[in-house]
C-alpha positions as CSV (number, residue, x, y, z in Angstrom):
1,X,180.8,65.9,56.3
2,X,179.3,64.1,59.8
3,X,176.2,64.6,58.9
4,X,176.3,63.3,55.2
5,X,175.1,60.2,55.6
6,X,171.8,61.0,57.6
7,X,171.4,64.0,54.9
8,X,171.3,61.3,52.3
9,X,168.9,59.2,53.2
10,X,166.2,62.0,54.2
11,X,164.8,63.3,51.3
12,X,167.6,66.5,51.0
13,X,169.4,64.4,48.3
14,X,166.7,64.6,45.5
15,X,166.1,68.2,46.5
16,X,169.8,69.3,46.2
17,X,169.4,68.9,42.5
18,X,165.7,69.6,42.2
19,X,165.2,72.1,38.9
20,X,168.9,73.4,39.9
21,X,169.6,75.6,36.6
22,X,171.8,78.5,37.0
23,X,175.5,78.2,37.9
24,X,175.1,79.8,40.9
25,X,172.5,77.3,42.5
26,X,175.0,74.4,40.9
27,X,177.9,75.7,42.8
28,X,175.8,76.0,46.2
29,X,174.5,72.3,45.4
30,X,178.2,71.1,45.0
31,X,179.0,72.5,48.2
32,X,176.3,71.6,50.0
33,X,176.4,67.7,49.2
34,X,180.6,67.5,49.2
35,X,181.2,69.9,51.6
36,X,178.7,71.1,53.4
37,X,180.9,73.6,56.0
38,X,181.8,75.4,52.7
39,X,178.3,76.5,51.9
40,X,177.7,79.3,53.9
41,X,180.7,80.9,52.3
42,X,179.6,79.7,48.7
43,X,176.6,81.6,49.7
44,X,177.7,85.1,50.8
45,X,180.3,84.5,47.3
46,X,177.0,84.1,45.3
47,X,174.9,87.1,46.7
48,X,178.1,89.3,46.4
49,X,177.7,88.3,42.6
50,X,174.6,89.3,42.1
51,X,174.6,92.6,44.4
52,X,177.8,93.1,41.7
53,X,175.4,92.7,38.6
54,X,172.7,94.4,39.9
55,X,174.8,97.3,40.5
56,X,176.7,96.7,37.1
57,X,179.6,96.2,38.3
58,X,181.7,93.4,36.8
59,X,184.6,91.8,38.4
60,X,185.5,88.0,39.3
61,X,184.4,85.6,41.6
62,X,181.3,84.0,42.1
63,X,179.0,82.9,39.0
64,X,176.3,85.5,38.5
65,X,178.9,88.1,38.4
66,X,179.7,86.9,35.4
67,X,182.7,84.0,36.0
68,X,179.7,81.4,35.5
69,X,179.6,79.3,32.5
70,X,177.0,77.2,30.6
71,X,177.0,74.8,27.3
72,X,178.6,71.7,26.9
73,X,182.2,70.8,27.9
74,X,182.6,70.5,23.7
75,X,179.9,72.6,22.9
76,X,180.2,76.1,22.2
77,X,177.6,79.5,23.0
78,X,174.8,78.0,20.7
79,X,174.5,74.6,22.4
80,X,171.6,74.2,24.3
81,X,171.7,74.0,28.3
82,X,169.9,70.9,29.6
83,X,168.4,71.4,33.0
84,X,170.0,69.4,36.0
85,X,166.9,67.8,37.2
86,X,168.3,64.5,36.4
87,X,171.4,64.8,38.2
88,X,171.1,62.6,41.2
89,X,174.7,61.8,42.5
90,X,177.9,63.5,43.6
91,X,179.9,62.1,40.1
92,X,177.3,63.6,37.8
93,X,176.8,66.8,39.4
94,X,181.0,67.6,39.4
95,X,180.9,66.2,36.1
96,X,177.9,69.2,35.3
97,X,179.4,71.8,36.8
98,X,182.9,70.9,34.8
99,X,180.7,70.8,31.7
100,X,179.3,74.6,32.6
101,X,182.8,75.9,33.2
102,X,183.7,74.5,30.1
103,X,181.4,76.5,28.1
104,X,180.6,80.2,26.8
105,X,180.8,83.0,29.9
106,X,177.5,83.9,30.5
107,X,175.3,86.2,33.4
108,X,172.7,84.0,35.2
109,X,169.2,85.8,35.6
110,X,169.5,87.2,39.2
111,X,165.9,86.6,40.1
112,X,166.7,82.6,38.9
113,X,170.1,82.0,41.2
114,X,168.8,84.3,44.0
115,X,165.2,82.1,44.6
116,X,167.5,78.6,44.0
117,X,170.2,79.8,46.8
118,X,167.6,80.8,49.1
119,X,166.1,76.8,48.3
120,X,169.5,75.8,49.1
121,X,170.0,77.6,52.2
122,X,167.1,76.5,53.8
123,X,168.1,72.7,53.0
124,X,170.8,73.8,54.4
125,X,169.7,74.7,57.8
126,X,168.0,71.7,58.1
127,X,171.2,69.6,57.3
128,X,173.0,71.9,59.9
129,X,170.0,71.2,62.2
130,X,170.2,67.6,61.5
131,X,166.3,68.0,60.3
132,X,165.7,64.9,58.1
133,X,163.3,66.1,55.2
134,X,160.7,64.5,53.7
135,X,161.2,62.5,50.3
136,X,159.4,63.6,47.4
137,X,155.6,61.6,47.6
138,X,154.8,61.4,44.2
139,X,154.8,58.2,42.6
140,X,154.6,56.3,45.4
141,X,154.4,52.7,45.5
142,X,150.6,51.7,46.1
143,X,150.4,55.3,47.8
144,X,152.3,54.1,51.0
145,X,154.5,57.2,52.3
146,X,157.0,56.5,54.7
147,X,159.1,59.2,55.8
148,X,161.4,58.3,58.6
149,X,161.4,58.0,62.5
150,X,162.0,61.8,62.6
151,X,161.1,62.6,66.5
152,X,159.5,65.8,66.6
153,X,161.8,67.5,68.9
154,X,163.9,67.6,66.0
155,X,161.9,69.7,64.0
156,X,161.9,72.1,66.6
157,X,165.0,72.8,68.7
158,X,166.6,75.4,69.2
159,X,164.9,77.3,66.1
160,X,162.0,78.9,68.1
161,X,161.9,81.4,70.7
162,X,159.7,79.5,73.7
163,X,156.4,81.7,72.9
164,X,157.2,80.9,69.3
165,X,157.2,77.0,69.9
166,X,153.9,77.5,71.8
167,X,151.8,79.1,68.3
168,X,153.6,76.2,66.7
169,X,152.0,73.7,69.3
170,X,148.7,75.3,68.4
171,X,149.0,75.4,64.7
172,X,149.6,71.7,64.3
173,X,147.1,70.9,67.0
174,X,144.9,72.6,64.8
175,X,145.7,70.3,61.9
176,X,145.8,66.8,64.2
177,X,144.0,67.5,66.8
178,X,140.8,65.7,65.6
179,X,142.7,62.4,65.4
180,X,144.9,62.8,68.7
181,X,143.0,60.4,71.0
182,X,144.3,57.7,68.0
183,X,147.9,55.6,68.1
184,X,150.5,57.7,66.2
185,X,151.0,54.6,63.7
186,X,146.5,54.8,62.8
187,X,146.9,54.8,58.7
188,X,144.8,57.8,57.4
189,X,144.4,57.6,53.7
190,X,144.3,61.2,52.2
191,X,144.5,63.4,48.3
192,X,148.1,63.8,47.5
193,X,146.6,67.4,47.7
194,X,145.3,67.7,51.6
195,X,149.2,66.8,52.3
196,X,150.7,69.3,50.1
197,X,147.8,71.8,51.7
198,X,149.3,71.1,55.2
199,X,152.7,71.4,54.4
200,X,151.5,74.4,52.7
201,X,149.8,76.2,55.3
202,X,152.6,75.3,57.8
203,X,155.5,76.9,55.5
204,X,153.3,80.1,55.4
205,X,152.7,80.1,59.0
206,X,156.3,79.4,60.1
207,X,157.1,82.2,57.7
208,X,154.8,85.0,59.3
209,X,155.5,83.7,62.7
210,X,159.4,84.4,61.8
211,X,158.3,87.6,61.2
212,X,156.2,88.7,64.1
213,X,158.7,86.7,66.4
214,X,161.6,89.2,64.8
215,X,159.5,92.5,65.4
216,X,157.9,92.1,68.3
217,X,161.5,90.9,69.8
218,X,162.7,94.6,68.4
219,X,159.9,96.5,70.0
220,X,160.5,94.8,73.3
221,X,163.9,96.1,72.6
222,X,163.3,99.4,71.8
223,X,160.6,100.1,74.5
224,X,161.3,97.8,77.4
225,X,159.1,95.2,78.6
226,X,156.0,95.7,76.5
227,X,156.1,95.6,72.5
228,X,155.2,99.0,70.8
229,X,153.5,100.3,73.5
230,X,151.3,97.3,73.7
231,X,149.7,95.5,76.5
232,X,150.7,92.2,75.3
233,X,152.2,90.0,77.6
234,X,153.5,87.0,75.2
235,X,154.1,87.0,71.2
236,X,150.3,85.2,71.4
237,X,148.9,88.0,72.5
238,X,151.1,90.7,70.4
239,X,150.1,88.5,67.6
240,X,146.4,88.7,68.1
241,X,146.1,92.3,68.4
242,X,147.4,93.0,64.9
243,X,144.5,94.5,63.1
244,X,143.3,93.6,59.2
245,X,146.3,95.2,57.2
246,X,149.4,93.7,60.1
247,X,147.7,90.4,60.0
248,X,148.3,90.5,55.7
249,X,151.4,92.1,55.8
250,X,152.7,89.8,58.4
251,X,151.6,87.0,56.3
252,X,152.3,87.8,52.7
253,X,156.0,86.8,51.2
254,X,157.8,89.5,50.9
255,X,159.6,88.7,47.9
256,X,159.1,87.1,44.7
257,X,162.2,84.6,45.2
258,X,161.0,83.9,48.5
259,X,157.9,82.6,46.9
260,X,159.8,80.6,44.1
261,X,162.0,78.7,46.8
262,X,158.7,77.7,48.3
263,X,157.0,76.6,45.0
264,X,159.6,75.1,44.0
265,X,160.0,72.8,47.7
266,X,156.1,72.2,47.2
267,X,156.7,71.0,44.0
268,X,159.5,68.5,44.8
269,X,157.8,67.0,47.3
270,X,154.2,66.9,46.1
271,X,153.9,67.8,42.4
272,X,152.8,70.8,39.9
273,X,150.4,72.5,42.5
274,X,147.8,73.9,39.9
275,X,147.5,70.4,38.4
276,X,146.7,68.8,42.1
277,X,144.0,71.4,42.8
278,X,142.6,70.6,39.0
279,X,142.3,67.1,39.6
280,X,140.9,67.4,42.8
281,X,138.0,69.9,41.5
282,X,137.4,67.6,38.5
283,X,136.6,65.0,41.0
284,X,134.6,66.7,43.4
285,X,132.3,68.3,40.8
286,X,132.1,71.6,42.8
287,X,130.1,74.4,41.0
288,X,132.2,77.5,41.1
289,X,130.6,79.3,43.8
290,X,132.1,76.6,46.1
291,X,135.6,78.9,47.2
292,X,132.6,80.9,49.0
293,X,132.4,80.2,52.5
294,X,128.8,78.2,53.3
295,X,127.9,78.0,49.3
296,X,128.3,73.9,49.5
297,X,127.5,71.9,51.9
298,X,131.0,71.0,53.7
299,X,129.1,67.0,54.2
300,X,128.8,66.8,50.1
301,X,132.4,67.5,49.9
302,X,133.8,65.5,52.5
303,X,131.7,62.5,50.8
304,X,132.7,63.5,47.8
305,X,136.2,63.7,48.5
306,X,136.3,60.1,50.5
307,X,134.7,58.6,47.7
308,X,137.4,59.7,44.9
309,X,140.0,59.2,46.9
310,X,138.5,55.6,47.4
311,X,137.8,55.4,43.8
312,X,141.6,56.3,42.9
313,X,140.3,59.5,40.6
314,X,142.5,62.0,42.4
315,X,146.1,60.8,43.6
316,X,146.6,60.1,47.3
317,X,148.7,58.8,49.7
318,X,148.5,56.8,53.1
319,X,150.0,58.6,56.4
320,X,150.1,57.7,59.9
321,X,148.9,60.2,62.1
322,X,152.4,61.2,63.5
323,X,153.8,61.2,59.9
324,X,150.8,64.2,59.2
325,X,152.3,65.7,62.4
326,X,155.7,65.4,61.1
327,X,154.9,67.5,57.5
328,X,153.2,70.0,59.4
329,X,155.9,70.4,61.7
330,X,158.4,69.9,58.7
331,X,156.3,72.6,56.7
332,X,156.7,75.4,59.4
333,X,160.3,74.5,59.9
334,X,161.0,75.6,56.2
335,X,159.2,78.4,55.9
336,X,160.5,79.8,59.3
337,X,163.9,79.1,57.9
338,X,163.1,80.4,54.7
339,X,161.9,83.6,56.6
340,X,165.4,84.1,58.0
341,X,167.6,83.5,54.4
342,X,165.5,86.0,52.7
343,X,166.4,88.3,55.5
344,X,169.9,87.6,55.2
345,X,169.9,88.0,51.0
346,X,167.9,91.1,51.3
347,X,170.7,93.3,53.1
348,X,173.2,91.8,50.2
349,X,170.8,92.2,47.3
350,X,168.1,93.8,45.8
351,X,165.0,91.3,46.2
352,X,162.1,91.2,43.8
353,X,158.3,92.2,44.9
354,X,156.6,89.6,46.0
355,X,153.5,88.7,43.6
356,X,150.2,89.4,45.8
357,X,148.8,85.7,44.9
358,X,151.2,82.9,44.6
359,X,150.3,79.5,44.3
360,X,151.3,78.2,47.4
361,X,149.7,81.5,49.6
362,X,146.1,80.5,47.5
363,X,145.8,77.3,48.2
364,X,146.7,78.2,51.8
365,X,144.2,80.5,51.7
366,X,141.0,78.4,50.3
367,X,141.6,77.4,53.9
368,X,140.2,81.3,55.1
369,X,137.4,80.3,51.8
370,X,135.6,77.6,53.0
371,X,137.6,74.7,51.8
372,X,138.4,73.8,54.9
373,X,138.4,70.1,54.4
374,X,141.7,70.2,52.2
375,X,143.9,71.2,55.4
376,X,142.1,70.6,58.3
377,X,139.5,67.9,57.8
378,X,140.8,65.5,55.9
């Protein structure tokens, strides 16, 4: 493929293969790192699959429909499926997905293959997009990141609508902004946990603003120049009229694989989420009244936080200020992208409820709590 060679050496290779386990999610990885014009069809195959379970209907092609395999290539139903996480080149991973076809027939669990296509499709779109993603930053040597001469613009173009780009200005000039009057190469040392909480934020945001973008594009439609009836002028101003309940429906996942694609791109990147925020609680000694906005002094805990990171007690890593721009920018990028393949799966499947607290939306949210100096103020 042309752009195999820049997909490699971004950090879409290790996430390819990242906790790949069903058949289904194998045979879109295949595709996407041999042949990646292939995918989309792979795709649509896949989610025809599982529409076809779902409905109990049997019938060939595609894996979850039942033509999927697992076990070894010598093994029979009883052997034990090992999970791919290890796979980490084009030989092994054909050589996997001959050992699965090999095997017993087998069903994949919908839920499963549907949250690791939706994964794929979105590395997908930044492969398409020629969007360079980000390695995984755990285990990094002396906590130096470095993640590529990614130019912004190509986080960005042609994926937003024009009033869309302009909230996504905002929303990482909300994250930088304090350190913009610095060179774009000043290092800033920060908990391997502030990172993961901007990219986190970001994917959330990119993923409401797909879907505010999408509906108030539809109202315009459907009643001419303004949106619903509204006075708003721009999507800014549509967006900031929503009242309590629009605001947390527009930024709540709508379904539970949805939410699993972005857990699961969190944890590639940064680690077990639960076990950053631990580590970073153990080390700041908070007393549990501190989610509560104004129960802890925001100083203590920016002192607190300095000093373990100086102190190595929580794990951290060292970014330049445009490499912090580049995550948040990355982070809204996927979940933007994300936004648009669950939309695209939901009108060929059934989707799961999403869960009302996920991981990845609390630790966004400690943001709304207080915490503030995990995204923002780092």
């Amino acid at each position: 493929a042309a752009v195999g060679p820049l997909y490699a050496r971004s950090g879409s290779a290790a996430l390819i293969t990242s906790s790949v386990e069903t058949l289904a999610g194998l045979r879109a990885a295949e595709a996407l790192r041999e042949d990646p014009a292939s995918f989309q069809d792979v795709f649509e195959e896949e989610l025809d699959a599982i529409r076809r379970l779902q409905d109990g209907v049997g019938g060939a092609g595609g894996s979850a429909s039942g033509g999927g395999t697992s076990g070894g290539a010598s093994g029979g139903a009883g052997e034990e499926e090992q999970p791919l996480e290890a796979i980490d080149d084009a030989t092994s991973m054909q050589r996997r997905l001959s050992e699965f076809l090999a095997g017993a027939p087998r069903a994949d669990a919908p839920g499963r293959a549907l949250s690791e296509l939706l994964h794929l499709k979105v590395i997908h779109g930044f492969q398409h997009r020629r969007m360079p993603l980000v390695p995984p930053l755990t285990h990094l040597e002396d906590g130096a990141a470095s993640l590529g001469g990614a130019e912004p613009r190509r986080l960005v173009e042609g994926l937003y609508s024009e009033e869309a780009l302009a909230l996504v200005r905002d929303h990482v000039m909300g994250i930088i902004g304090e350190w913009d009057h610095l060179v774009r190469e000043y290092p800033l040392q920060i908990s391997l946990f502030q990172a993961g909480q901007v990219y986190a934020v970001s994917s959330l945001f990119g993923y409401s603003l797909r879907r505010a973008d999408a509906r108030y594009q539809l109202e315009k439609m459907a009643s001419g120049s303004r949106a619903g009836g509204r006075e708003a002028k721009n999507l800014a101003e549509y967006v900031a009229d929503f009242g309590p309940e629009e605001a947390k429906q527009m930024a709540t996942i709508a379904s539970l694989e949805a939410e699993q694609a972005m857990e699961r791109q969190f944890s590639a990147v940064f680690g077990n989420i639960v076990e950053l925020q631990q580590e970073l609680l153990r080390a700041l000694d908070l007393p549990p009244e501190a989610g509560a906005e104004g129960a802890v002094d925001q100083g203590l805990i920016h002192e607190r936080l300095r000093e373990a990171v100086a102190r190595g007690e929580v794990a951290s890593v060292r970014l330049s200020v445009s490499e912090l721009r580049r995550l948040a920018l990355e982070g809204c990028a996927f979940g933007f992208l994300l936004g648009a393949a669950e939309a695209e799966a939901d009108s060929a499947c059934e989707l799961s409820p999403g869960l009302a607290e996920c991981p990845v939306a609390r630790m966004s949210r400690q943001v709304e709590k207080g915490l503030k100096f995990t995204a923002f103020r780092l």
